[in-house]
C-alpha positions in Angstrom: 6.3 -13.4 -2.7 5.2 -16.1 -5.2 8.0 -16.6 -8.2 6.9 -19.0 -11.1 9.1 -22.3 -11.0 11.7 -22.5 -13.4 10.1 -25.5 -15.4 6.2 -25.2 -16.1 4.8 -29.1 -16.5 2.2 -26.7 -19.1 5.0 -25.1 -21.3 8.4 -24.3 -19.8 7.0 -20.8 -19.2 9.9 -19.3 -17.3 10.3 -15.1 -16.0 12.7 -14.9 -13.5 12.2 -11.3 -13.1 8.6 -11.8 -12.4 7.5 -11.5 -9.0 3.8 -11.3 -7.7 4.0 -9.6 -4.4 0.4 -9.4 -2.0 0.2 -7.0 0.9 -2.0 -5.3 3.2 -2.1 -1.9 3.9 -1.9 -2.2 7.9 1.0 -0.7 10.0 3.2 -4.2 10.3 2.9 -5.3 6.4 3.9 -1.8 5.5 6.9 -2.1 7.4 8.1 -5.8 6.0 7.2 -4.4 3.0 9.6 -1.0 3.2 12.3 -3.8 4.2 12.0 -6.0 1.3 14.5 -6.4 -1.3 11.9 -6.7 -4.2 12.6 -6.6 -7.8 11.7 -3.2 -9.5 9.4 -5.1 -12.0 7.6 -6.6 -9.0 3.6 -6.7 -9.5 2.3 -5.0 -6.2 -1.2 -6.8 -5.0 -3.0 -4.9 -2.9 -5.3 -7.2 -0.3 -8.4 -5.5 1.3 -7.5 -2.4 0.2 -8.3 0.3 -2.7 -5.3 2.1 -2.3 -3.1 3.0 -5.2 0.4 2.8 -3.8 2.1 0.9 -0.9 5.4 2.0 0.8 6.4 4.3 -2.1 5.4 1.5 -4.6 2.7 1.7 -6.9 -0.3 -0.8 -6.9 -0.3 -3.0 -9.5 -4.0 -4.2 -9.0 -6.2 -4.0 -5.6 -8.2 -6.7 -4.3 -11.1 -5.1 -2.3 -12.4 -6.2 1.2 -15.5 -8.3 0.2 -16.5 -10.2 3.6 -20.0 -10.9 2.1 -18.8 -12.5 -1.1 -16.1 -14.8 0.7 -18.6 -15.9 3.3 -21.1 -16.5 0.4 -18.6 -18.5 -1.5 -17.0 -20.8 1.7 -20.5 -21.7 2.3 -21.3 -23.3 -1.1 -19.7 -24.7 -4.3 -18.8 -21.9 -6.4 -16.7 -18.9 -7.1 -16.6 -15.7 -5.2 -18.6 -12.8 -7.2 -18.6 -9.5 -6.8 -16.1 -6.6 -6.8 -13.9 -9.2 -5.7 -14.5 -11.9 -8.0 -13.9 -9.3 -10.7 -10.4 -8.2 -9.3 -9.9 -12.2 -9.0 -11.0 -12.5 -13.1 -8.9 -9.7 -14.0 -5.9 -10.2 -12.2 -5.6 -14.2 -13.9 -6.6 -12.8 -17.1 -3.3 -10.4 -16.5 -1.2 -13.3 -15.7 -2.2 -15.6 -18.3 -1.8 -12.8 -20.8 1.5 -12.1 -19.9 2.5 -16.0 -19.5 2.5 -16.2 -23.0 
């Protein structure tokens, strides 16, 4: 679970009931993830996945499985395209939206 800091050195930004939550959809990280204690509000990322809920929770956004695209990227400078490097886009655009 990633929480923003209380202080941003950018602008003091501060949600303390903002939580960014990642998980995959295998047997073990649904099962931490039925345990957690997670804020209602929590945004729900779903990693290598398409699905639209986790655990009883809904998705906030899916990140899909993109081996291609990460191997393309790890090999040379640059950003990682395709369906993932959309979800990636969207996702900040979200974030940075809602940060201010």
């Amino acid at each position: 679970m990633v929480r923003p800091s209380p202080t941003s050195a950018r602008d003091g930004f501060f949600h303390p009931s903002i939580a960014i939550v990642m998980s995959y959809d295998d047997p073990i990280s649904l099962a931490a993830l039925a345990t957690a204690d997670l804020p209602e509000a929590a945004w729900l990322i779903a990693s290598q996945s398409t699905t639209t809920s986790l655990s009883g929770r809904d998705v906030f956004r899916a990140l899909p499985r993109a081996e291609a695209a990460i191997s393309a990227a790890t090999s040379r400078p640059g950003a990682i395209g395709g369906a993932l490097g959309k979800a990636y886009d969207e996702l900040s655009e979200i974030i940075a939206i809602d940060a201010t």
